[in-house]
C-alpha positions in Angstrom: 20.6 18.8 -16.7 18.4 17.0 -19.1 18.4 18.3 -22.5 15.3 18.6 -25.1 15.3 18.6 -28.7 14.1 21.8 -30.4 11.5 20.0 -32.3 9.9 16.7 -32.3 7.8 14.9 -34.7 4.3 13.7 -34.5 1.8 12.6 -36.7 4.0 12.8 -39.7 4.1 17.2 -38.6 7.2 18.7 -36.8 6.8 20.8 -33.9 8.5 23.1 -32.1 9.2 22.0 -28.2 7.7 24.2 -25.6 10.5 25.9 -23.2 11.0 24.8 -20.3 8.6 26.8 -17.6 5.2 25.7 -19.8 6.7 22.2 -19.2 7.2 22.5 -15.5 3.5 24.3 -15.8 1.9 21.3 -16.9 3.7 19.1 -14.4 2.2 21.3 -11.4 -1.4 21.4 -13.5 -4.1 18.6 -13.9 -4.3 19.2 -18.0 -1.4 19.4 -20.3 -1.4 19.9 -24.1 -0.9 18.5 -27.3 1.5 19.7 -30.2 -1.7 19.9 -32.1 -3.1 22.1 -28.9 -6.0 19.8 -27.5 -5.5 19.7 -23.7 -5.2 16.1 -22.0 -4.3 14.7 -19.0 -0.5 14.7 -18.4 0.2 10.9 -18.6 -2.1 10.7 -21.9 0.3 9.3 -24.8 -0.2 12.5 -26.5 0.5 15.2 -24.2 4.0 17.3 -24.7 5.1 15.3 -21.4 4.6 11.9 -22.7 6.4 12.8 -26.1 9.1 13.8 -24.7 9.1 11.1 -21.9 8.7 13.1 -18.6 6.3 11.3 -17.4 
């Protein structure tokens, strides 16, 4: 089982990590977001699945 942290930092602001099913949302979906909220693409450096190396 791979474990997340509860909060990451980014762009010197922490943030809470989104559970679990939004993650496995934005794996099946062609945009994923931001801590910040903007929406990406899910390999962009930014997205919550690049953060938290998923992708």
């Amino acid at each position: 089982m791979f474990d997340l942290p509860t909060t990451i930092t980014w762009k010197n602001q922490t943030w809470p990590v989104p559970d679990m099913d939004q993650l496995e949302e934005w794996v099946m979906d062609s945009v994923c977001e931001t801590p910040d909220g903007d929406c990406v693409e899910p390999d962009h450096p930014d997205s919550w699945l690049s953060l938290l190396n998923l992708i």
